[in-house]
N, C-alpha and C positions, 0 to 999 in steps of 0.2 A: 259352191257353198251349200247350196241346197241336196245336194248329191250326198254329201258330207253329214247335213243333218240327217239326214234320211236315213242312210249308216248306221249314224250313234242311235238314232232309234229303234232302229231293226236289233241292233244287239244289244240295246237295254231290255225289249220286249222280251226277246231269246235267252237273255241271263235269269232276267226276273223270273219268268215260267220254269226256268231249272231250276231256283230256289226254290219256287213254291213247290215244283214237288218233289224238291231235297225234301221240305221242312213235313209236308203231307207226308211223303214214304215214313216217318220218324211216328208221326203222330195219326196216324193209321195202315200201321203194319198188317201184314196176314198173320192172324194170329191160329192158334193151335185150336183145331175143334176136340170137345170133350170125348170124343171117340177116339180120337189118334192119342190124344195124353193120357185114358186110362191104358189102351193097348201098349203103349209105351212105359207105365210104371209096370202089367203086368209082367211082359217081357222080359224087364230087368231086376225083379223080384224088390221090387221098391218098396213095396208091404212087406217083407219079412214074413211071408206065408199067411199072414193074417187078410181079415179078412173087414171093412169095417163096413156098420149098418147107418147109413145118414136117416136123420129122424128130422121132423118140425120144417120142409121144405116150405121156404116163404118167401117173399118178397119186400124188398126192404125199399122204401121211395127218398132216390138226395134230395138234397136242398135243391135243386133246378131240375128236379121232377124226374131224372132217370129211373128206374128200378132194378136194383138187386139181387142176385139171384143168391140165398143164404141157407144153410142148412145145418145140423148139429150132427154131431160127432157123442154121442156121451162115453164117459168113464165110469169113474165111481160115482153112482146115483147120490150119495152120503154125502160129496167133496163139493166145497163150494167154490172150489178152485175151477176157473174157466180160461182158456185160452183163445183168442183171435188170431187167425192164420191167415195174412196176405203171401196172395201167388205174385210172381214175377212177370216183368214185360210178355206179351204172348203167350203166357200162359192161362192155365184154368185152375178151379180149386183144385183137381187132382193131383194137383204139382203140390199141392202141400201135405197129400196123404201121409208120404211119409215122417211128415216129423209129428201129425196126427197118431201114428203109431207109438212112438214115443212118451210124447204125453200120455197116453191112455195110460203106457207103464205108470207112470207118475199116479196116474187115478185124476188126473183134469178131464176136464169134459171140453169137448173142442166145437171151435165157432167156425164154419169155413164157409167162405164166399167168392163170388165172381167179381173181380175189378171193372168197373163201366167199359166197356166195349169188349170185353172179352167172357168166353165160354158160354152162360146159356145167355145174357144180356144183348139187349138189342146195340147196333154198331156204334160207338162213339168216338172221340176227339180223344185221344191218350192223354193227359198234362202232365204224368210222372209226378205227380202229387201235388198239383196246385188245386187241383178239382178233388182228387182221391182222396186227399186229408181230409176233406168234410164228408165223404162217403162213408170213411171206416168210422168218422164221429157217431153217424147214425146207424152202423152197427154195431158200436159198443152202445147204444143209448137201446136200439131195439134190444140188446143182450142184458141187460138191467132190464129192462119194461117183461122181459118173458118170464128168466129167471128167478130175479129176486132183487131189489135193492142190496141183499144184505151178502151179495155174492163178493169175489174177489175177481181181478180181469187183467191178465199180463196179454202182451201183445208179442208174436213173431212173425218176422217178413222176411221174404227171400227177394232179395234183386231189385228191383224198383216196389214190389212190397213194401224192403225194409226202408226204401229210400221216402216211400208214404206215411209211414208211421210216426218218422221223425218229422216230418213237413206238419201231421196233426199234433205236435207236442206243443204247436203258435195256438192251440184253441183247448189246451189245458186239458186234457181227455184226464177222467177220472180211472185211471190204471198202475198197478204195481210195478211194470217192470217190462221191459222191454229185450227180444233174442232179436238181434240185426244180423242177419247173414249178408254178406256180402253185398252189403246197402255202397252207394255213392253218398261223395258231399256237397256234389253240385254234378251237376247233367250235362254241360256242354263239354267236359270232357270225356265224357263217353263219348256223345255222339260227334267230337274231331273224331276222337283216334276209330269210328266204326266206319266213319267219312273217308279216313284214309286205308284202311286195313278191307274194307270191304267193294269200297265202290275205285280204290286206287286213286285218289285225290288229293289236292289238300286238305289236312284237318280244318283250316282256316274257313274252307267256305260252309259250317256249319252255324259260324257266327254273322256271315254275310246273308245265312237264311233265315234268321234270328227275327229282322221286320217283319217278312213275310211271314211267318210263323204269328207273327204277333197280328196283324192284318186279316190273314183268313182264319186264324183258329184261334184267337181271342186270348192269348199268353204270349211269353214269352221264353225260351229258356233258360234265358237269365234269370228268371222267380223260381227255379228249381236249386234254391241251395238248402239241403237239410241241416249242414254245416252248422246253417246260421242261427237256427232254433236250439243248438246244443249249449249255448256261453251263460244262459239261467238255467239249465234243467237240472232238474232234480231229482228225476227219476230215475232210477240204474235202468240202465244198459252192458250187455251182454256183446261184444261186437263178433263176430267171427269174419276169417275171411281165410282164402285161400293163395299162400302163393305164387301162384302159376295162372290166377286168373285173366283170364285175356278179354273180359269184357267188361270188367271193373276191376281195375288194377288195385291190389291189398293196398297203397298208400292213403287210397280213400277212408279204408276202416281207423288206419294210423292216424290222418291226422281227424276224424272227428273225435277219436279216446281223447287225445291229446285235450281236444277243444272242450268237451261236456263236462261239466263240472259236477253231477254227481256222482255217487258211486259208480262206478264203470270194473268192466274186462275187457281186456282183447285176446283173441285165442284164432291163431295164426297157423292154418294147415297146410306143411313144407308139398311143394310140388302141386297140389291140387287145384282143380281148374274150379270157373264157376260154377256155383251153387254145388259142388259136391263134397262138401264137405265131411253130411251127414253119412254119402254113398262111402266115401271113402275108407271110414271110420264109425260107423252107425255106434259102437258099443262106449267109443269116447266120448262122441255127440251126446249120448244120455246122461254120461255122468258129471260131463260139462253143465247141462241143464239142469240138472238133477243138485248140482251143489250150487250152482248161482243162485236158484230160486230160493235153496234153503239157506247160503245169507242174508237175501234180500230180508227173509220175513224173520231172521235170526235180529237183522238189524234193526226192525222194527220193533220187536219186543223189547 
């Protein structure tokens, strides 16, 4: 009997230490240094020959003392139209240069920042927007404090970006209008299907690392539903996604339209993988942006 216990405990210890760093690998990935991500957009001509000048390099402090690494993009000096660009998992703000590009066309002046533990920021605990919602609160508040109160402030996120933006709509962010690319509406289905598709497992034991997760890094997956902040919103949203995405499957972008009760779009790009929506179709992506914005503020009037 005692052989027996001795067993179950050796392979409780053994299970338990493979969740916990199932659930660590999830929430402290190797993320992309800001040298491999510019080299990589310029490679792939993800500026469209352009060329952009970041101005105002500062540092922005959250609510539990991280800091920020933030910097501005301007357009038209005139426009008081501002944009906030969230990067995706693993990435850096230069993952958003190119839809920075874009905007410019428009004549928005753009807001682009590093998510906590990624690019120039010191290393942190990932939450996929349980902590990052209050991040991007206090750079839309530092973007009022610089600006101007009397400015305007739409939000666009790619990938776990888009999936933070929605998570900050529980703390009522004063902003117009939201572009979600290829956002999720809850997280533990990514991380099954990356559980199975990446490491060859069951999807299942992403939820068996769920405690652990909650135990050494202070959340849980289960609080990653932006789904659930959509059933009062009222702010439009823009959804886009890609059909052929293999690392958030487009049913996510379908069912939060479905769910958000304000003005909404969804704009669905046949074959295309993630986040390339923009790459795929750059001249559609603008004019998709380009008319959403102006019924947003058509519907305002």
């Amino acid at each position: 009997m005692e052989f027996l216990i001795g067993v179950i405990a050796v392979v409780f210890v053994l299970v338990s230490v493979f969740l916990t760093l199932m659930a660590r690998f999830a929430v402290r990935p190797k993320v992309h240094t800001l040298e491999y991500e510019l080299n990589y957009i310029k490679q792939h001509d993800f500026m469209q020959g352009e060329s952009l000048e970041i101005e105002n390099e500062h540092t922005v402090t959250t609510f539990d003392g991280h800091e920020l690494w933030v910097g501005f993009v301007p357009g038209d000096p005139e426009n008081k139209h501002y944009i906030v660009l969230s990067h995706g998992y693993t990435s850096t703000r230069y993952g958003m240069y190119k839809y920075a590009v874009l905007w410019r066309k428009l004549g928005y002046n753009c807001v682009i920042y590093d998510n906590r533990g990624h690019g120039a920021n010191k290393p942190a605990t990932i939450t996929f927007g349980v902590r990052e919602s209050h991040d991007l609160m206090a750079v839309i508040e530092d973007t009022y404090e610089r600006y101007g109160r009397d400015i305007r402030i739409g939000l666009h996120g790619e990938s776990m970006g888009a999936g933070l933006q929605l998570m900050a709509l529980e703390h009522k962010p004063k902003i117009d209008f939201i572009i979600n690319d290829c956002g999720y509406s809850e997280i533990l289905p990514v991380l099954r299907w990356k559980v199975q598709d990446g490491f060859h497992l069951p999807g299942w034991l992403a939820d068996w690392a769920m405690p652990y997760g909650k135990l050494f890094f202070g959340y849980s997956f289960s609080e990653v539903r932006p789904i659930d902040r959509l059933k009062e919103n009222e702010i439009p949203i823009c959804f886009v996604h890609g059909t052929s995405d293999t690392f958030t499957a487009h049913w996510h972008s379908e069912k939060m339209y479905e769910v958000n009760k304000g003005y909404k779009e969804l704009h669905l790009y046949d074959g295309v993988d993630h986040a390339e929506c923009i790459v795929n179709d750059p001249e559609r992506y603008l004019k998709m942006m380009q008319a959403f914005v102006e019924k947003v503020y058509t519907k305002e009037a």
